[in-house]
C-alpha positions as CSV (number, residue, x, y, z in Angstrom):
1,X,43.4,15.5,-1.1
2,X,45.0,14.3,1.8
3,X,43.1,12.3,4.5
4,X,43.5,12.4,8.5
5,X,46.1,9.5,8.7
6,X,48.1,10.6,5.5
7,X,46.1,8.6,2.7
8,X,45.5,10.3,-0.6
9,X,43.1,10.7,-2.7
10,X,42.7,11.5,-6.7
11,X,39.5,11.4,-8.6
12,X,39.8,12.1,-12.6
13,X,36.2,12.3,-14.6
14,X,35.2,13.1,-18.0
15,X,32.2,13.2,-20.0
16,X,31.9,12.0,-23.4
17,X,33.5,13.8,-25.7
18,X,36.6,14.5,-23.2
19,X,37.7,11.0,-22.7
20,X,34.8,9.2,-21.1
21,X,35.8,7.9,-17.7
22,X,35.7,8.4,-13.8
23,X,39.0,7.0,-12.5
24,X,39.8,6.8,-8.2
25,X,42.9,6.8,-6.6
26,X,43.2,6.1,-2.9
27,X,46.2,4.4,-1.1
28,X,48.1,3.4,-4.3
29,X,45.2,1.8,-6.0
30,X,43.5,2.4,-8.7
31,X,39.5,2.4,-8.8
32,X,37.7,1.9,-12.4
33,X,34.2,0.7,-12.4
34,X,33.8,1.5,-16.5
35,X,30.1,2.8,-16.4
36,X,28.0,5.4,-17.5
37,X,26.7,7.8,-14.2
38,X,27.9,9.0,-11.5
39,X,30.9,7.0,-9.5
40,X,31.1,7.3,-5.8
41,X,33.2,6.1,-3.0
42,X,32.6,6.5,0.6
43,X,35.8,6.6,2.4
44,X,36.6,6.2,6.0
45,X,38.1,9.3,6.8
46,X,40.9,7.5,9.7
47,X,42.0,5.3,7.5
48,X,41.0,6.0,3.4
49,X,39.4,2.4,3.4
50,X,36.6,2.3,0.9
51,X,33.4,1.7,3.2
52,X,30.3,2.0,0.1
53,X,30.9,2.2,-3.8
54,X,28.7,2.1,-6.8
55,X,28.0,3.0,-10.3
56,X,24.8,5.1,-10.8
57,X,23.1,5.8,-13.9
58,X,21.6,8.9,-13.4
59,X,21.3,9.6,-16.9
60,X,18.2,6.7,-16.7
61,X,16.8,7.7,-13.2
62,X,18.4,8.4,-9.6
63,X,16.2,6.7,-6.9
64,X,19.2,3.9,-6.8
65,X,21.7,6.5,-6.1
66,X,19.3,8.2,-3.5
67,X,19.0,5.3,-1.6
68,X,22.9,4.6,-1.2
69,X,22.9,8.1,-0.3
70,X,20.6,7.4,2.7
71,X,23.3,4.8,4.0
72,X,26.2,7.3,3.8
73,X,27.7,7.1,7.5
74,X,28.4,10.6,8.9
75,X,32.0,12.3,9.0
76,X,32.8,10.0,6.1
77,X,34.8,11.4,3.0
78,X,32.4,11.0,-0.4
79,X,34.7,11.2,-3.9
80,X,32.8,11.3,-6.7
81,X,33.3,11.5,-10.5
82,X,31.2,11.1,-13.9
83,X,31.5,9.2,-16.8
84,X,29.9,10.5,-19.9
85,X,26.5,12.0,-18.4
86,X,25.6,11.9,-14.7
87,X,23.2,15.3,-14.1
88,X,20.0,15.0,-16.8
89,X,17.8,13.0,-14.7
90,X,19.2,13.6,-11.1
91,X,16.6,14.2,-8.5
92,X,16.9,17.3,-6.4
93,X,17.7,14.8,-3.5
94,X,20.9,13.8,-4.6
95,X,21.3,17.5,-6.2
96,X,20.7,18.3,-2.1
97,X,23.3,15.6,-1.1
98,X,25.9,17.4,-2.9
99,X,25.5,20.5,-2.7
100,X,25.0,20.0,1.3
101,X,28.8,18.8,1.5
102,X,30.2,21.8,0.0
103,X,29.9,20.5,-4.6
104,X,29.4,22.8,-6.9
């Protein structure tokens, strides 16, 4: 994806049995944070700047996950990956939060 000012933008996932990891690429660095859940980054969409990141193990419970949500600035650019399991516990909130910008 490309960003407003030119940035870029790569996210890789895989579950389990398909490699097991959530990898982020934004303006030539690399982003591993080498954890079960759900990865996301909040970008600023001027500049690609990584504004809110985290780790959330949805696969134990999702209120965490719905409270960074809550702090996710508008007009911001949300990448988001999952490592091993992410969806089994994940509260129709978050389910909402996707689904609202346009996931599938």
């Amino acid at each position: 994806m490309k960003g407003h000012s030119g940035f870029s933008v790569t996210m890789l996932s895989a579950g389990i049995r398909a490699g097991n990891f959530a990898l982020m690429f934004t303006n030539g660095q690399k982003y591993d944070q080498r954890r079960r859940g759900i990865s996301m980054f909040v970008l600023d969409a001027n500049n690609g700047k990584i504004i809110q990141k985290g780790v959330y193990d949805t696969f134990e419970r999702s209120n965490i996950m719905e409270n960074a949500i809550k702090n996710v600035p508008n007009g911001s650019i949300v990448v988001a990956g999952i490592q091993d399991e992410g969806t089994r516990r994940l509260s129709n909130t978050v389910k909402k939060f996707f689904s609202d910008m346009g996931s599938s």
